[in-house]
SEGUMAR-585808 format. One line per 2 residues: number of its first residue (from 0); their letters; for each residue x, y negated, z negated of C-alpha. Coordinates in steps of 0.5 Angstrom, whole numbers, plus 500, padded with zeros to 3 digits. Layout:
REM SEGUMAR-585808
NUM	a	X:Y:Z  ...
***
This chain:
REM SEGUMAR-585808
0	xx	542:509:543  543:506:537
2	xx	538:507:531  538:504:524
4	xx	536:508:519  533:504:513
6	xx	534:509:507  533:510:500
8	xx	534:515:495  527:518:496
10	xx	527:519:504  534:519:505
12	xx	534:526:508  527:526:512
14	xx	529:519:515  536:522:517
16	xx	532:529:519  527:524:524
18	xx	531:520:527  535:526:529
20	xx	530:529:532  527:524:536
22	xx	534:522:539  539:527:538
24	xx	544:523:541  544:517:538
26	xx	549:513:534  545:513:527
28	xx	548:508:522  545:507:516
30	xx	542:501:512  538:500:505
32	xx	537:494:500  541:499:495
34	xx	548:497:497  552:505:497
36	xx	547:506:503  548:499:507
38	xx	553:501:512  552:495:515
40	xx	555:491:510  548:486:510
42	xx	548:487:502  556:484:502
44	xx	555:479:507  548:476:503
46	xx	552:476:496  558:472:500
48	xx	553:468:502  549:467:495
50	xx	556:465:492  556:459:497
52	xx	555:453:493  551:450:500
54	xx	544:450:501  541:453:506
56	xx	536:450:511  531:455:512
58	xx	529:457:519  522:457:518
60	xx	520:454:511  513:456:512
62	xx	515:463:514  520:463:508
64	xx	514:462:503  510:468:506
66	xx	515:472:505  516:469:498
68	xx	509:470:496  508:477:499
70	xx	514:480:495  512:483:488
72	xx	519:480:486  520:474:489
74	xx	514:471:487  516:472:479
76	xx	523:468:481  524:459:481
78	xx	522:457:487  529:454:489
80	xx	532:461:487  527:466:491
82	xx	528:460:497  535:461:497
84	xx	535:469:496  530:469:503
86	xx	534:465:507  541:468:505
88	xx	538:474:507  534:473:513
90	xx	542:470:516  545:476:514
92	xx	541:481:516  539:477:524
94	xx	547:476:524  549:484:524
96	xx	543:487:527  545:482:533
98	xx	552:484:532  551:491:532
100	xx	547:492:538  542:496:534
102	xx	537:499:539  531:502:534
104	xx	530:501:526  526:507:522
106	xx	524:505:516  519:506:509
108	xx	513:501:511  514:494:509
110	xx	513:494:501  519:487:499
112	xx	523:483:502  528:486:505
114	xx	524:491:509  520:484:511
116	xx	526:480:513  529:486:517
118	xx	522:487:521  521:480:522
120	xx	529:479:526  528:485:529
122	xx	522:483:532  525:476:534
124	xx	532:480:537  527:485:541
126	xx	529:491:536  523:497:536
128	xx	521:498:529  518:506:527
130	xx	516:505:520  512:512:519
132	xx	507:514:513  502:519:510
134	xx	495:518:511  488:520:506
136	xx	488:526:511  493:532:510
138	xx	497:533:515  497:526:518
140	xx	501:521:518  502:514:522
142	xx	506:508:524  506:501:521
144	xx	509:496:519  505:492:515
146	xx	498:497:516  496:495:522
148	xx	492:500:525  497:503:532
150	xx	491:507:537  495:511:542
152	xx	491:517:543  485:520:544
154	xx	484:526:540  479:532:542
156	xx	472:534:540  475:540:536
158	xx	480:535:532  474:531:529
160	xx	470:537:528  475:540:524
162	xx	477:533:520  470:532:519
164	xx	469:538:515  474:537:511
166	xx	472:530:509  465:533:508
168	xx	468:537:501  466:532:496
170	xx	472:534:492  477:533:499
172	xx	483:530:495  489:527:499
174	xx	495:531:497  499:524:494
176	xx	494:523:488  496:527:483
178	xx	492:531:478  494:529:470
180	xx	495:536:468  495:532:460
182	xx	491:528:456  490:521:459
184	xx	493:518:452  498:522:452
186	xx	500:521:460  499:513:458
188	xx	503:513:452  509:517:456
190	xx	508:512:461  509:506:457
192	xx	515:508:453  519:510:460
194	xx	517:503:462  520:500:456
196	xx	527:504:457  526:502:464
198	xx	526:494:462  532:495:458
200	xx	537:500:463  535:495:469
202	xx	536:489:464  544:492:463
204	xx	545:494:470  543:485:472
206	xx	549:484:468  554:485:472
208	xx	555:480:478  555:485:483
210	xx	548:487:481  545:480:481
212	xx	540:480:486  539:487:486
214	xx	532:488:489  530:494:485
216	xx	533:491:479  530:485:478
218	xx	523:488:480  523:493:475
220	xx	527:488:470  522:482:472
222	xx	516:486:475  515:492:469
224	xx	513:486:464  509:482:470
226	xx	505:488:472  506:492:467
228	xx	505:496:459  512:496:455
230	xx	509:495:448  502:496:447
232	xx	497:502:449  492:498:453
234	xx	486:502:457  479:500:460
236	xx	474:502:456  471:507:460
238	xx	462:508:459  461:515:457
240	xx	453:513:460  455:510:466
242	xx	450:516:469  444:513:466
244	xx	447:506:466  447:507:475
246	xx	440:510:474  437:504:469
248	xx	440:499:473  435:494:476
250	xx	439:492:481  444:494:487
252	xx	450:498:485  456:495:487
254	xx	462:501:487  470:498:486
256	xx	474:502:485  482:499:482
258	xx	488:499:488  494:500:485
260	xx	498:494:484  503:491:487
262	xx	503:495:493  504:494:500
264	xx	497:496:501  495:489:497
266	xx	502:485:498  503:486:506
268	xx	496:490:509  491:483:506
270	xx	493:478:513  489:472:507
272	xx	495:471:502  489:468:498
274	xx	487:474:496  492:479:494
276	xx	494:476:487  490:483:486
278	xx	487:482:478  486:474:478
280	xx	481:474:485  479:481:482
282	xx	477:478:476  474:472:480
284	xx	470:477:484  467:481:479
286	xx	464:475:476  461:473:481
288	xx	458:479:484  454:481:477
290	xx	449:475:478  446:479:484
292	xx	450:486:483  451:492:477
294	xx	458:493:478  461:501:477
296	xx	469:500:477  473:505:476
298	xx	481:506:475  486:508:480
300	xx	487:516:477  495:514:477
302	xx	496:507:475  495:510:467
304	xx	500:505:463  502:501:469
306	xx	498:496:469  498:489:465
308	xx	495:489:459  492:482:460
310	xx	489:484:466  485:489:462
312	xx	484:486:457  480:482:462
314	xx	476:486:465  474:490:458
316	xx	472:482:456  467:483:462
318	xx	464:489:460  456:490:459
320	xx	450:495:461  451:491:469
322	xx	459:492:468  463:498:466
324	xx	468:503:468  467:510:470
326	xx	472:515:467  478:515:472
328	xx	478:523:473  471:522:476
330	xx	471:524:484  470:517:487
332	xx	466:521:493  461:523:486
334	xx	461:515:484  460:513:492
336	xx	453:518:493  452:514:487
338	xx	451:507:489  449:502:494
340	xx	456:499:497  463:499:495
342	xx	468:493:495  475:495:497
344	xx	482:491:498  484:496:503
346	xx	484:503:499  482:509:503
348	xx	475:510:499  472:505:504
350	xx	473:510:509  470:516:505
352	xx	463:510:503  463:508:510
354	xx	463:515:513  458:517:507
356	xx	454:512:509  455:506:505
358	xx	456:500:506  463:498:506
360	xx	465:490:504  473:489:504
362	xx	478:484:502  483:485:505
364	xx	483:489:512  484:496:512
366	xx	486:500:519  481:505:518
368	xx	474:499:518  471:500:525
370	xx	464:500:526  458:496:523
372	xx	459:500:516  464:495:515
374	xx	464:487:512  470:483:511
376	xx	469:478:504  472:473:500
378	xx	470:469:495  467:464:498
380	xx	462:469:502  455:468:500
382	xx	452:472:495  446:473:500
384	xx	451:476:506  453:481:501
386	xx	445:483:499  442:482:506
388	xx	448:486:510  446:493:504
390	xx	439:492:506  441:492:514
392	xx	446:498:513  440:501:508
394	xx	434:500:513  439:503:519
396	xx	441:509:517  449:511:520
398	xx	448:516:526  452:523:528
400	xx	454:519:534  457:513:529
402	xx	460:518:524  464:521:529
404	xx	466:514:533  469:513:525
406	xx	473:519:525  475:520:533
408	xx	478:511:531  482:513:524
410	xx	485:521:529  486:515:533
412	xx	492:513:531  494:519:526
414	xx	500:524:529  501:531:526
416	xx	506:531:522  508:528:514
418	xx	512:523:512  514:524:505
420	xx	516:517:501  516:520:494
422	xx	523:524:493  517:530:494
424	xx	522:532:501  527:538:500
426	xx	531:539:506  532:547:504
428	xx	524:547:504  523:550:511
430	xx	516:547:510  517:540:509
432	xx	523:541:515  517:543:519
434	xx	513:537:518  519:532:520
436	xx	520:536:526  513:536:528
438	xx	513:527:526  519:527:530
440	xx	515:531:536  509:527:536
442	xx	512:520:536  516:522:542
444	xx	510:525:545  506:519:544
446	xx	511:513:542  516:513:545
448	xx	515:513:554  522:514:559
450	xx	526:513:552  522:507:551
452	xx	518:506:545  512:503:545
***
């Protein structure tokens, strides 16, 4: 058994510790877009590569261009540069896991490139991929690629109950959303100054030649100035009375709360390419809805100073008594309540709306949507398809048997254990060792049958 391991600073010790544990006696090789950890040589090879003058024939230009368009780096790039980058790279990364004979890939979830090509040649050379990540639910995790939803149990009774209970806590908050200890301005202002020195050390690092096509380089180089704040302090204008403004409103209120951008939870887990250029279709969105709907938006708690501030000077131009911000530290479970459907990408509060009863319209295609509760849009759906589907979950109420066919779905395809991908893991805390150990159990118990993943 051969497992590559695609690693990087922030999980490098809780991806080997997995692999380990799953197979004690397998051969683990290491591999990674950062080109200290690729022992297979993959960065290497795709450098001789691109200092070939020679232009590359793509093997599928459609496939190519998805790739293009999904990753947050490539997309910023000339065309002719990021076509080449692709091909170079899908070459170079078919050639040695062809040549390796590699067996099985763990990896972080498909969030650029790289992890994109890795997992599209492993599907075509027949080479399982493991690709863990932690849930909305304490404890749990999942496997997935580009955030399908993988079902291989049937959890018990006692399991949705407990599960169930939690998610009732109005204030239930997943262990990843970090709670601002400071003043938003001082957070914000903090956030842009590190973006700015991080624009001037990775623009020093893709000086020399051997960093040229550094993914983590040119997207922090390219991407802080695209997606983010590096000279100003700019923020929504949050509506100190958007409790009455809910109250007043004369028509539906229509929840949306902002996704952190890019992430792979808009580049990769939206199946439509259409709508995960996030701030333009939101923008898009937002304006047609208001003819029909109040809108209440509210920021991602963590995104503070790391959006763009044409985008949110944008939306801050749409801004009146029928569209307005909710201040960011405000509970979405309290806003929810509060409204009568929310629109999401793929975010995890259309899971807490559906399980409260609100209907749910989503852009993208979250793992979570089961059940009537749910309505996937686009900009073309009618403004009638939107008010019609509130008024039929409003005149049908969810029942108990629904609501906990919601959770049993979602329990579905989670395992205990959790998979830390921030650099939160310490492999001298006993803790987080524990809950490595049990991901690696579960995925044996219910990925992997006769040492065949499923």
């Amino acid at each position: 058994m051969i497992i590559l391991c695609n690693i990087a600073d922030w999980n490098k010790n809780n991806i080997s510790l997995l692999a380990k544990t799953i197979y004690p006696n397998a051969k683990i090789i290491n591999t990674s877009s950062f080109r200290k950890f690729d022992e297979l040589d993959i960065i290497s090879d795709f450098y001789k590569k691109m200092a070939n003058k020679a232009e590359f024939k793509a093997r599928d230009e459609n496939e190519n261009k998805e790739i293009i368009i999904r990753c947050r780096m490539l997309r910023l790039l000339k065309k002719d540069e990021s076509s080449k980058i692709v091909s170079a790279m899908r070459d170079s990364i078919y050639e040695k896991l062809k040549s390796n004979q590699v067996d099985l890939i763990i990896t972080e979830i498909v969030d650029q490139y790289f992890h994109d090509i890795l997992v599209r040649e492993a599907k075509k050379l027949n080479i399982k991929v493991i690709a863990p990540i932690q849930t909305f639910v304490n404890g749990y995790s999942r496997l997935t690629m580009y955030g399908e939803n993988n079902i291989f149990r049937i959890p018990e009774d006692r399991e949705i109950i407990e599960i169930s209970k939690k998610l009732d806590n109005q204030n239930y908050q997943p262990n990843y959303i970090t709670k601002l200890k400071i003043s938003n301005l001082s957070q914000h202002i903090k956030r842009v100054f590190k973006n700015f020195l991080r624009y001037v050390y990775f623009n020093l690092k893709l000086l020399f030649p051997r960093n040229k096509y550094d993914y983590h380089y040119l997207a922090s180089s390219k991407g802080i100035l695209r997606y983010a704040s590096i000279f100003q302090i700019s923020s929504f204008v949050e509506n100190s009375n958007w409790k009455n403004n809910l109250l007043k409103s004369s028509k539906p209120i229509l929840y949306i709360p902002l996704q952190w951008y890019p992430e792979s939870t808009v580049d990769y887990w939206c199946k439509n390419i259409n709508v995960i250029d996030f701030e333009k279709v939101f923008v898009q969105m937002v304006i047609k809805l208001s003819f029909n709907f109040t809108i209440a938006i509210k920021e991602h708690p963590a995104s503070l100073g790391l959006r763009n501030p044409s985008f949110i000077k944008k939306v801050n131009s749409l801004l009146s008594d029928d569209i307005f911000c909710i201040p960011s530290n405000i509970p979405s479970n309290y806003v929810v309540q509060k409204t009568n459907a929310v629109l999401v990408w793929t975010g995890s509060v259309g899971f807490e709306a559906a399980y409260r009863g609100k209907p749910v319209f989503t852009m993208g295609d979250p793992y979570y949507a089961s059940g009537r509760f749910f309505c996937k849009v686009n900009l073309e759906t009618s403004l009638s398809k939107f008010v019609n589907f509130i008024i039929d979950c409003e005149n049908k109420p969810m029942k108990d048997t629904e609501k906990k066919e919601l959770v049993k779905n979602l329990l579905s395809g989670f395992i205990k254990g959790f998979f830390r991908n921030d650099a939160s893991y310490d492999k001298a805390n006993k803790n987080h060792v524990k809950e490595i150990v049990d991901l690696a159990k579960n995925i044996k118990k219910y990925y992997i049958i006769d040492d065949e993943v499923v």
